[in-house]
C-alpha positions in Angstrom: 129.6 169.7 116.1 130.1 167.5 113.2 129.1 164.6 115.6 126.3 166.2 116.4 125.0 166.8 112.9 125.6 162.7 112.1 123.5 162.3 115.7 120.6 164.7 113.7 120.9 163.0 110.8 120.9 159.4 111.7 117.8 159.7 113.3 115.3 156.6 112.7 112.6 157.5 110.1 108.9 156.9 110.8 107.2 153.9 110.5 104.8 153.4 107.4 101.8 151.3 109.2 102.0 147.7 108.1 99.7 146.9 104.9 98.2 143.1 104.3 96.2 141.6 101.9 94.2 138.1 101.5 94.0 135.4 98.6 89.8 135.0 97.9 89.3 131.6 96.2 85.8 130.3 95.9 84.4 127.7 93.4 80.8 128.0 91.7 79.1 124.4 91.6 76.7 123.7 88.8 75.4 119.3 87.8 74.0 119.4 84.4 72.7 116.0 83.1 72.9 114.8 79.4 70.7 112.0 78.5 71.5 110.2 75.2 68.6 108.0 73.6 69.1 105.4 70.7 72.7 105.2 71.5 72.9 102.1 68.8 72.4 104.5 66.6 74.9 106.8 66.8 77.7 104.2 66.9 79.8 103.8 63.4 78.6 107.4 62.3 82.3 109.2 63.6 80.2 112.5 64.4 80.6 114.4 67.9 77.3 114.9 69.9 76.4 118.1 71.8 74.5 118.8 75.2 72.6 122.1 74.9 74.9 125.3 76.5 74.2 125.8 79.7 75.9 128.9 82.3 77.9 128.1 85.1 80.8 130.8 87.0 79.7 133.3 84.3 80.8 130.8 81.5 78.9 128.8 78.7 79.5 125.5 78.4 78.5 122.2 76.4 79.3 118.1 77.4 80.4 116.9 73.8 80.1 113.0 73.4 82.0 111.0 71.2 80.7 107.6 70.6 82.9 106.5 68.5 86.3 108.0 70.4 87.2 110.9 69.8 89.8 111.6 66.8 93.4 112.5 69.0 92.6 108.9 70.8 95.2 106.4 69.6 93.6 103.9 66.9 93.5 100.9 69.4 91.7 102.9 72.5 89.1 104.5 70.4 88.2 101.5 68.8 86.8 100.2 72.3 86.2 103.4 74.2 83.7 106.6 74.3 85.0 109.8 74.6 83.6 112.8 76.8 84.9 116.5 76.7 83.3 119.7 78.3 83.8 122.7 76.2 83.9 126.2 77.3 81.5 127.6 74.2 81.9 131.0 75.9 84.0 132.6 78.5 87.3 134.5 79.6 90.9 133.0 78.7 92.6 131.0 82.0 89.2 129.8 83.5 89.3 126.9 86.1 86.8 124.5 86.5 87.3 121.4 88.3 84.8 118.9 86.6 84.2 114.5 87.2 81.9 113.2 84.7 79.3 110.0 86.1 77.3 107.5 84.0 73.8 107.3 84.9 71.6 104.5 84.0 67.3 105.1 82.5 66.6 105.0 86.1 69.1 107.3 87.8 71.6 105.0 88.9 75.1 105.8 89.1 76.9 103.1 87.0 80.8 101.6 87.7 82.8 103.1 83.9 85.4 100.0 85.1 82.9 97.1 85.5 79.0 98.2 84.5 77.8 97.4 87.9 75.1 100.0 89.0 75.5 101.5 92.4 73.2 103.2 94.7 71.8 106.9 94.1 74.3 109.4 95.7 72.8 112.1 98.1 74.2 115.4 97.4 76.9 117.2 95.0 79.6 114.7 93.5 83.2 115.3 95.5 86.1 117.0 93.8 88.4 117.9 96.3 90.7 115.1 94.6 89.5 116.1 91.1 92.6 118.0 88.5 91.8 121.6 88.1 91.6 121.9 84.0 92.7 125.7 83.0 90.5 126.8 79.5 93.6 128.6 77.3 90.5 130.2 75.1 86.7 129.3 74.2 86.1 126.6 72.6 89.2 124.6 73.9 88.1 121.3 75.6 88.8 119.2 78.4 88.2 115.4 79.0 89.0 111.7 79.3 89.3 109.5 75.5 88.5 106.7 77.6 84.8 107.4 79.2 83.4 103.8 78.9 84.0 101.2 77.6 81.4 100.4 75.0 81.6 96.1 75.4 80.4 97.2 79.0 78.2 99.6 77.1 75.9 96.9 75.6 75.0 95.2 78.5 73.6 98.2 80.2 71.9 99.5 77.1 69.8 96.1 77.2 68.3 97.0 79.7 67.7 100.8 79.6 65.9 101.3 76.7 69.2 102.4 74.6 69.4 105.2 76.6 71.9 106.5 79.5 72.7 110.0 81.1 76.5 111.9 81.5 76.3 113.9 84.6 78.3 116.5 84.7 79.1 118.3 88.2 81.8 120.9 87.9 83.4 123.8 90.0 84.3 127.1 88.0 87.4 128.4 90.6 87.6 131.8 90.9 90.5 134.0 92.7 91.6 137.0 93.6 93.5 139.8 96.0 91.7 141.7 98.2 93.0 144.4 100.3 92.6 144.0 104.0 91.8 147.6 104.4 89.2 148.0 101.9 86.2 148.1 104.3 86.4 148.9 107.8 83.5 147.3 109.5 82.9 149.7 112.6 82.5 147.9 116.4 79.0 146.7 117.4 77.5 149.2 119.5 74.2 147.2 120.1 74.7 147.1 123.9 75.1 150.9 124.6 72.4 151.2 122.0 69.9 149.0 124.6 71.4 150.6 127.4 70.3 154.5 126.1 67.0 153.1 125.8 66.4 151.5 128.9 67.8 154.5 130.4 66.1 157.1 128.1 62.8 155.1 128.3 62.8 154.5 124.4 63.0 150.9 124.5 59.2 150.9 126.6 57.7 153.4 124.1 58.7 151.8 121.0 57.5 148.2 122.4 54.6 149.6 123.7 53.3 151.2 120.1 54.3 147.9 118.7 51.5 146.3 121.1 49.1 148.7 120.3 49.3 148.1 117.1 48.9 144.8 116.6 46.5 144.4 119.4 44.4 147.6 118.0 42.0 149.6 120.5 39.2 147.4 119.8 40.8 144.1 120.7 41.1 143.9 116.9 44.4 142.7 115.6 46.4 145.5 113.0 48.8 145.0 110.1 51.6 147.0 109.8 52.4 147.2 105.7 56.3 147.9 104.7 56.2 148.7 101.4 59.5 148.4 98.5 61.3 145.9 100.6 61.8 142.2 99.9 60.2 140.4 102.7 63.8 138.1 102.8 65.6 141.7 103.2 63.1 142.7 106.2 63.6 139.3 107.8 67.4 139.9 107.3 67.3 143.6 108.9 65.1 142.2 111.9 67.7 139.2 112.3 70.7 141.6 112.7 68.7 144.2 114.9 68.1 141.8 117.5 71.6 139.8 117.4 74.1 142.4 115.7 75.1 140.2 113.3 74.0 138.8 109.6 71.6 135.9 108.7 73.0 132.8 107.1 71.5 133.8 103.9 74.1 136.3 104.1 77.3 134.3 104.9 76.3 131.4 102.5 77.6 132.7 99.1 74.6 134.1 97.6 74.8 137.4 96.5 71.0 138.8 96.4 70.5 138.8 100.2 73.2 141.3 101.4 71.8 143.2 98.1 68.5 143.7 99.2 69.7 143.7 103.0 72.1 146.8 102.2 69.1 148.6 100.1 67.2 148.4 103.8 69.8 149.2 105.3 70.5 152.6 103.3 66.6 153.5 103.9 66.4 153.1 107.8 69.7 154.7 108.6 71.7 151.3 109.9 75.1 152.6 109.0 77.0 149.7 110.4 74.6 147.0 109.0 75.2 148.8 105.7 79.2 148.4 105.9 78.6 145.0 106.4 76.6 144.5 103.7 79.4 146.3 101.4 82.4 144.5 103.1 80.5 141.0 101.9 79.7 141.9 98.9 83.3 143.2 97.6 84.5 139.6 98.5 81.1 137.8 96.3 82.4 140.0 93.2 82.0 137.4 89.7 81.4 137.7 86.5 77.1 137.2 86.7 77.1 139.8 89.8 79.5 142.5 88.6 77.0 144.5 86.9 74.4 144.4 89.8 76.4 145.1 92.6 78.3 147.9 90.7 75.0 149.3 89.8 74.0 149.4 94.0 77.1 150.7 94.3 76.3 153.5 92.5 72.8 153.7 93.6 73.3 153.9 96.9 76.6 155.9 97.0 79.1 153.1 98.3 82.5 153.5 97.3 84.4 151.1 98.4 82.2 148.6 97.1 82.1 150.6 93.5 85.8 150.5 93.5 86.3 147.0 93.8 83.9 146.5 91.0 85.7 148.3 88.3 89.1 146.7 89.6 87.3 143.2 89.1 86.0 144.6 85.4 89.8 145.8 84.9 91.0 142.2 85.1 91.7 140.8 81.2 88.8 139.4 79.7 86.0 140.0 82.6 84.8 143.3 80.8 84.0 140.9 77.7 82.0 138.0 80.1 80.5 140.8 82.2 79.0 142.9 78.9 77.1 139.5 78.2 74.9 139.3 81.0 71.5 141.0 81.3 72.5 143.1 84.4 75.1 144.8 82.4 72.6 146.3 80.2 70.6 147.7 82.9 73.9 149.0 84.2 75.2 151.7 81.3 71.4 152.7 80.7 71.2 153.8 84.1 74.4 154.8 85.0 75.7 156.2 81.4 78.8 158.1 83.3 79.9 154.5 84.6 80.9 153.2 81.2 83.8 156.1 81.1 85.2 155.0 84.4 84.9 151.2 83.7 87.3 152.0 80.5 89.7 154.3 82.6 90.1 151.3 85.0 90.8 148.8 82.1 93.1 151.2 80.1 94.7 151.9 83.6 95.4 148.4 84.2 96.7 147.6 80.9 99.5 150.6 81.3 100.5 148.7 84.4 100.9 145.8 83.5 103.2 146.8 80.4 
């Protein structure tokens, strides 16, 4: 008996079903150019000049030029060099940005910081694969090379620019994060036995046919079929995946807007599997400018997966701050009022488990 009740007991437990998840790393590109005139006048003052702020990966941020070197550099190097920094005016602690800095002559030229030699116009957005990722402790910190130009080079170019040169700034703002690989499950295309019940049920011919009809009209005439409330972008994106299953490139490049509008459409005709598509894409676009939008669809149109991962994203430290800054989060509370409890439940929440 006792052998038999170790035999019982021993038994092999169930299985839990394996879990996974997935790193999401994506970088926001942004140029801004900051032209500097009368440059002979700025030398021998000792003052900092500032670019105007400009947004880029739901940050502000300013190019701050030191024509004199900046004050850190030793005595010897600032004596000879400019100094270039870009300063996070506004933005959560731990942002990333990969950035390269390029001297640009009065007529667009790229010009060599080590010799002065102009070089050709560059098609296209600067390469920073090789480029040090810079991590922002808090706003206002700054990032950048005491050593930007040499100003002996300097001269010659101003000669024959008019005093004046441009400090091209193209940058990356990196953003991460951990996605659950079960969040949305897309369901299998059913597009063929969808074409195959209407060939066989005849549907297919009728709903052609009243599509020739009405652009033909019974007098020869040709008729316009009017879709009101719909972006014509959205329409062309919810034709695109009737006829191939799938989504349009606007949809799979990075810009949020498109599966926006394409999910709205897809809510109002009934295209369930189209609409978890939509949801799965946009839970993986989630940043700091798009938060507020997407969480306000999400609650628009009912999608709870999608609202979920919003208020996790908004529970991450500092987002909430960057996120209440932008116009869409405005728009948010006054329509959704009931949302601002639950986007403090989820931040509280997280802050209890990280301590």
């Amino acid at each position: 008996m006792a052998g038999d009740t170790n035999s019982s007991s021993s038994a092999n437990p169930s299985l839990l079903p394996a879990t996974s998840s997935r790193c999401l790393t994506h970088g926001i590109t942004a140029t801004h150019d900051y032209k500097v005139t009368n440059f002979s006048l700025l030398v021998g003052i000792g003052q900092v000049v500032a670019s105007s702020t400009f947004s880029a990966g739901g940050c502000d941020w300013s190019i701050r030029f030191f024509p004199d070197g900046y004050d850190e550099t030793p005595e010897e190097e600032a004596a000879s060099f400019t100094a270039v920094y870009l300063c996070l005016v506004a933005g959560p602690a731990g942002t990333r940005v990969k950035f390269k800095f390029t001297l640009l002559d009065d007529k667009g030229r790229r010009v060599s910081t080590r010799t002065g030699k102009r070089r050709k116009k560059r098609k296209g957005t600067a390469d920073l694969t090789r480029t040090e990722t810079s991590t922002y402790a808090r706003a206002g910190a700054m990032w950048g090379t005491n050593t930007f130009f040499d100003r002996s080079l300097l001269e010659g170019l101003l000669r024959d620019s008019n005093d004046s040169f441009t400090i091209r700034c193209a940058m990356s703002v990196i953003q991460t994060h951990t996605e659950d690989d079960a969040v949305i499950e897309v369901p299998e295309s059913v597009l063929r036995h969808d074409l195959a019940r209407m060939l066989r049920d005849g549907a297919g011919a009728d709903l052609f046919g009243a599509m020739k009809e009405a652009q033909q009209g019974g007098d020869g005439a040709r008729c316009v079929i009017k879709v009101d409330d719909m972006d014509p972008a959205a329409f062309a994106g919810l034709l695109h995946y009737i006829y191939t299953d799938s989504l349009a490139d606007d949809c799979t490049a990075g810009r949020v807007v498109a599966p926006q509008h394409l999910l709205v459409a897809a809510d109002r005709y009934g295209l369930d599997r189209l609409r978890v598509l939509c949801e799965a894409r946009l839970c993986g676009w989630i940043d700091v400018q798009s938060v507020a939008t997407t969480l306000a669809l999400a609650e628009r149109h009912q999608c709870v997966k999608l609202r979920e991962a919003c208020l996790r994203f908004l529970s991450w430290p500092d987002m909430l701050r960057a996120a209440m800054k932008t116009e869409g989060f405005g728009h948010l509370i006054a329509s959704y009022p009931s949302v601002a409890s639950d986007i403090l439940d989820k931040v509280v929440s997280a802050r209890v488990d990280d301590h």
